[in-house]
Backbone as a chain_set.jsonl record, in Angstrom:
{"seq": "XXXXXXXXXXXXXXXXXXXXXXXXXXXXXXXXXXXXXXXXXXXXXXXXXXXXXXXXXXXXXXXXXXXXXXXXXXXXXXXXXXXX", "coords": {"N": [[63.201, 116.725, -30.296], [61.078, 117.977, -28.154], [62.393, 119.233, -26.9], [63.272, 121.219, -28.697], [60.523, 122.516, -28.505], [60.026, 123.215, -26.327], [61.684, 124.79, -24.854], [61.738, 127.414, -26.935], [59.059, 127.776, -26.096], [58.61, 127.841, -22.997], [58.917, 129.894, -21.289], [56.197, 131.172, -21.709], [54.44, 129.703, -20.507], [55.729, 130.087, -18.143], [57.398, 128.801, -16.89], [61.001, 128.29, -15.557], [63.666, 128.34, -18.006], [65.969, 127.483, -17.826], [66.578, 126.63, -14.971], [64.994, 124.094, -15.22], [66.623, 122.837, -17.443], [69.282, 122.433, -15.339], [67.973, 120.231, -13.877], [67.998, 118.517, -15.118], [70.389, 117.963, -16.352], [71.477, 116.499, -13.767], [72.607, 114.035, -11.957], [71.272, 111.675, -11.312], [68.892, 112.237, -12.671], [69.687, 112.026, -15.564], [70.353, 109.255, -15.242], [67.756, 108.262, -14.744], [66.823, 109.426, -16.811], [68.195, 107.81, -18.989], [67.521, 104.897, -18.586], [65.007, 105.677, -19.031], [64.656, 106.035, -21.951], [65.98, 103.294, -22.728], [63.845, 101.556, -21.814], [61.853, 102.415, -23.712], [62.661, 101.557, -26.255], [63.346, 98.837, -25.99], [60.558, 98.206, -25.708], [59.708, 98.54, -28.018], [61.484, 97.146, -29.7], [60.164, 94.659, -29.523], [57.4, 94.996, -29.703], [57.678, 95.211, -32.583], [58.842, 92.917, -33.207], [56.62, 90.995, -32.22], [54.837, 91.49, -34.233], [55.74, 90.646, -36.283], [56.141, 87.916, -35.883], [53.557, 87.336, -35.183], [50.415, 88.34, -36.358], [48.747, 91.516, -37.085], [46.871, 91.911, -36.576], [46.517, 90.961, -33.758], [48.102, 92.317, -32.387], [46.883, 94.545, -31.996], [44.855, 94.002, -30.379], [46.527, 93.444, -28.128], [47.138, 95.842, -27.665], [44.776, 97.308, -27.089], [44.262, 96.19, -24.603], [46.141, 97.125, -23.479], [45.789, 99.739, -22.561], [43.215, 99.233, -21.496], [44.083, 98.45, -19.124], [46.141, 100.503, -18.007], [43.824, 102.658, -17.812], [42.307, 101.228, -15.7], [44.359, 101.189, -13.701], [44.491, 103.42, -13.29], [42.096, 104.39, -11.899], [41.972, 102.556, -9.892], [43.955, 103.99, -8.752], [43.424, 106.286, -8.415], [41.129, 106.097, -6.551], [41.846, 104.943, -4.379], [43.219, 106.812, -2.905], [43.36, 108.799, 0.075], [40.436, 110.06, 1.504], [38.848, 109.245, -0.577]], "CA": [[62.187, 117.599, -30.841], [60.303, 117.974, -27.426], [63.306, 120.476, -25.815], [62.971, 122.49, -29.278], [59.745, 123.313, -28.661], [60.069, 123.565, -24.91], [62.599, 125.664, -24.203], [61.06, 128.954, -26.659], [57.406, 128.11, -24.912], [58.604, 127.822, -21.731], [58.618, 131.479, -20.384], [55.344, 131.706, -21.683], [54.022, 129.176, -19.106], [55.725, 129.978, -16.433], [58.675, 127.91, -16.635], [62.541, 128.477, -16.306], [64.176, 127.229, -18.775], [67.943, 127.439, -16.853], [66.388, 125.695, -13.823], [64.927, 122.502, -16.075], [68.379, 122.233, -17.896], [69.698, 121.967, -14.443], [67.379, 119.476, -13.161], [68.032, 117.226, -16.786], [71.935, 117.652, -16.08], [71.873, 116.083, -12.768], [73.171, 112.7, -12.489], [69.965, 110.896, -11.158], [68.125, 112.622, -13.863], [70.452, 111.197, -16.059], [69.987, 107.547, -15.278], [66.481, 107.985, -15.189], [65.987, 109.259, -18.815], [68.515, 106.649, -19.636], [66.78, 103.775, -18.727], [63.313, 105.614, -20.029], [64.859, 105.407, -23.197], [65.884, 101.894, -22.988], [62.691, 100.621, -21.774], [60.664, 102.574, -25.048], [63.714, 100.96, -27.393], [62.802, 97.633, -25.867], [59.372, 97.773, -26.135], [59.626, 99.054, -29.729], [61.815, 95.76, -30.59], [59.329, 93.532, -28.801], [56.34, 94.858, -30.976], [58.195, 94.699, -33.928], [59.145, 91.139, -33.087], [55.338, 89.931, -31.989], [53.98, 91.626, -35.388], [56.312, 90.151, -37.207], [55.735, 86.671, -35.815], [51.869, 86.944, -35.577], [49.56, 89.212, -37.175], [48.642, 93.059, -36.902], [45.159, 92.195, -35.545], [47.167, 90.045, -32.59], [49.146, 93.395, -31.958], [45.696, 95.244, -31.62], [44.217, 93.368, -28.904], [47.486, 93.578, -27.08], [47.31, 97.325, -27.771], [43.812, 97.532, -26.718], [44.492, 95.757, -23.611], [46.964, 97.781, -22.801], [44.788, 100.948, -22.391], [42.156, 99.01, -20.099], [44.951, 97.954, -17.784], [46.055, 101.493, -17.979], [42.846, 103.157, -17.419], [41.779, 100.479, -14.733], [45.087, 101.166, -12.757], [44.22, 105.003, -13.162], [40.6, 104.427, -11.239], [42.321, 102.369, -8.516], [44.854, 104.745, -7.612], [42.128, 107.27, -7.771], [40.093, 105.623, -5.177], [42.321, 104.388, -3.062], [43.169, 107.67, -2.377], [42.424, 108.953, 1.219], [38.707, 111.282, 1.282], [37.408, 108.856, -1.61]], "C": [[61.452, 118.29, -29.707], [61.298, 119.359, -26.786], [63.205, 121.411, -27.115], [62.103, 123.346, -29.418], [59.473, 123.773, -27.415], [60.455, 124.99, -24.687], [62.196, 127.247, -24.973], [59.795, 129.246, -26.134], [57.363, 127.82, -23.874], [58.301, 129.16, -20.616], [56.778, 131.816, -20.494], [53.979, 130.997, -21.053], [54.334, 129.002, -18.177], [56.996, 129.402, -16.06], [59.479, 128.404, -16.791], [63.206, 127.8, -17.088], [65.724, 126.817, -18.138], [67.317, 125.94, -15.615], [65.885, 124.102, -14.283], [66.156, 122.18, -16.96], [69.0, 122.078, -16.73], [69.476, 120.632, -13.96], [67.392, 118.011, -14.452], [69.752, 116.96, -16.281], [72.426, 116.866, -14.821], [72.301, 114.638, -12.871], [72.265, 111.469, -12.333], [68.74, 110.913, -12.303], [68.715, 111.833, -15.126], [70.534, 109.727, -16.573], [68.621, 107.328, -15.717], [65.939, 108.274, -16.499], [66.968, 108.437, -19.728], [68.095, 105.372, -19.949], [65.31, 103.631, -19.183], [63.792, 105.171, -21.543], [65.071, 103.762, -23.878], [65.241, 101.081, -22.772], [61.971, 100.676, -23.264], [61.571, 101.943, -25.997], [63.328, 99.473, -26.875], [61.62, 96.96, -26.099], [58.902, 98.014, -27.293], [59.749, 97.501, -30.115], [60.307, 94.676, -30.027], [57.963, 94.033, -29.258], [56.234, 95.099, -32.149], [58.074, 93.305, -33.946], [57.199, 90.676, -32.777], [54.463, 90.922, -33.259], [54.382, 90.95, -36.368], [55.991, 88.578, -37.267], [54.237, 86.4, -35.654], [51.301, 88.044, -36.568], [49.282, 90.339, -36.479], [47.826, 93.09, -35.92], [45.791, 91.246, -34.112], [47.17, 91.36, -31.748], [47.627, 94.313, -30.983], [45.171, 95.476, -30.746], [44.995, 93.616, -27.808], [47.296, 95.244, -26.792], [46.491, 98.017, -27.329], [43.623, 97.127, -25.084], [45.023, 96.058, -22.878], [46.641, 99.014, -22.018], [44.016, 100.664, -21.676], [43.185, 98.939, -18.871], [45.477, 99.68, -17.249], [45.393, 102.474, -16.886], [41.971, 102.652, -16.079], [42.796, 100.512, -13.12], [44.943, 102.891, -12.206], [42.988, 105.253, -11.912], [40.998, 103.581, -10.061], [43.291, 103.272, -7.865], [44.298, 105.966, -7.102], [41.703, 107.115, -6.878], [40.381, 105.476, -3.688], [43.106, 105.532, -2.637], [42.517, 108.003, -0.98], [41.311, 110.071, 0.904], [38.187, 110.682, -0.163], [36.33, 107.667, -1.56]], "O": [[61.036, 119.382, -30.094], [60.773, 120.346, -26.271], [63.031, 122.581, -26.773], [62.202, 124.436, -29.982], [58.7, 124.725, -27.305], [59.787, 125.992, -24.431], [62.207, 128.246, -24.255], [59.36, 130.346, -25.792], [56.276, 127.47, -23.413], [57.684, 129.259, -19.556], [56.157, 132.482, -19.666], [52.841, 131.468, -21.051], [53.87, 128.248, -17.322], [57.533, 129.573, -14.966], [59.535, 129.119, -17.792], [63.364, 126.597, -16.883], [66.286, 125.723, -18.182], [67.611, 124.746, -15.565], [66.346, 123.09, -13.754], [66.518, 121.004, -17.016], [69.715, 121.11, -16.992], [70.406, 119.89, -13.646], [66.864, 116.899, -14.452], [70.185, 115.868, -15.913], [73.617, 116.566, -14.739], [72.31, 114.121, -13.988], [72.393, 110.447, -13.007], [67.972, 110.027, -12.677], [67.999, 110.958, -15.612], [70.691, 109.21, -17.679], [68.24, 106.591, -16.627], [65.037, 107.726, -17.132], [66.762, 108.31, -20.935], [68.167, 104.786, -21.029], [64.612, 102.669, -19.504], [63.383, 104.184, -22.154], [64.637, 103.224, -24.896], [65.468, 99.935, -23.16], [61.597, 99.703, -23.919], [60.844, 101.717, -26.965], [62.85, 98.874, -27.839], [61.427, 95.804, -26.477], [57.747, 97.731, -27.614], [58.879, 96.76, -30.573], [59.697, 94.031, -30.881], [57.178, 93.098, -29.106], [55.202, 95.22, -32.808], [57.287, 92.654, -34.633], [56.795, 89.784, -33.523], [53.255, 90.998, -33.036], [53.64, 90.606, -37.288], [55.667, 87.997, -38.302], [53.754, 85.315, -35.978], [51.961, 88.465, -37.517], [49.51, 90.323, -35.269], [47.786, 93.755, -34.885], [44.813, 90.918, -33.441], [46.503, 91.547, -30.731], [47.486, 94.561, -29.786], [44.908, 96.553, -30.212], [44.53, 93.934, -26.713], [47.342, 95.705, -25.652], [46.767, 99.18, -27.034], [42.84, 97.785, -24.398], [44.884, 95.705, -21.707], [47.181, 99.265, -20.94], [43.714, 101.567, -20.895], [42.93, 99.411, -17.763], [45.163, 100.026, -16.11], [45.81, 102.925, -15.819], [41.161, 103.371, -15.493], [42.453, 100.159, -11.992], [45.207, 103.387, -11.111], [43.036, 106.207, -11.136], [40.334, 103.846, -9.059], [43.443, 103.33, -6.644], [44.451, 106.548, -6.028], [41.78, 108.042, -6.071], [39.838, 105.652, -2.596], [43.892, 105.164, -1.764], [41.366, 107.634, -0.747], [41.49, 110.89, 0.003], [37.367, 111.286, -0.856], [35.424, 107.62, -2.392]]}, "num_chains": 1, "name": "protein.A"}
């Protein structure tokens, strides 16, 4: 869905669309949105599976937890930036 809406609003920010179908076709590119996919397919089953075996409001916390760790790794890599 994401390349159908790409590729006709791409010219109109700026982007080639030839040169990002290149850079998707490569063979490193390749691997790497192979194994993105099979991380988000893993972590799908694996909060299917821990809703299924606990409860929603379990899931929540995890889900909520996930977003501080997130947001907390966002503000150290900020910082630890050099000039901050």
């Amino acid at each position: 869905i994401g390349l159908l809406l790409y590729f006709p609003l791409a010219p109109s920010i700026g982007e080639v669309p030839s040169e990002t179908w290149a850079q998707i076709r490569s063979a490193s590119m390749m691997v790497y949105l192979s194994l993105l996919v099979m991380l988000f397919l893993v972590v799908g089953v694996f909060n299917i599976t821990a809703t299924a075996l606990t409860s929603s409001m379990t899931r929540n916390i995890w889900k909520n937890l996930r977003s501080a760790v997130v947001w907390t790794m966002g503000v150290i890599i900020f910082y630890s930036r050099e000039g901050h």
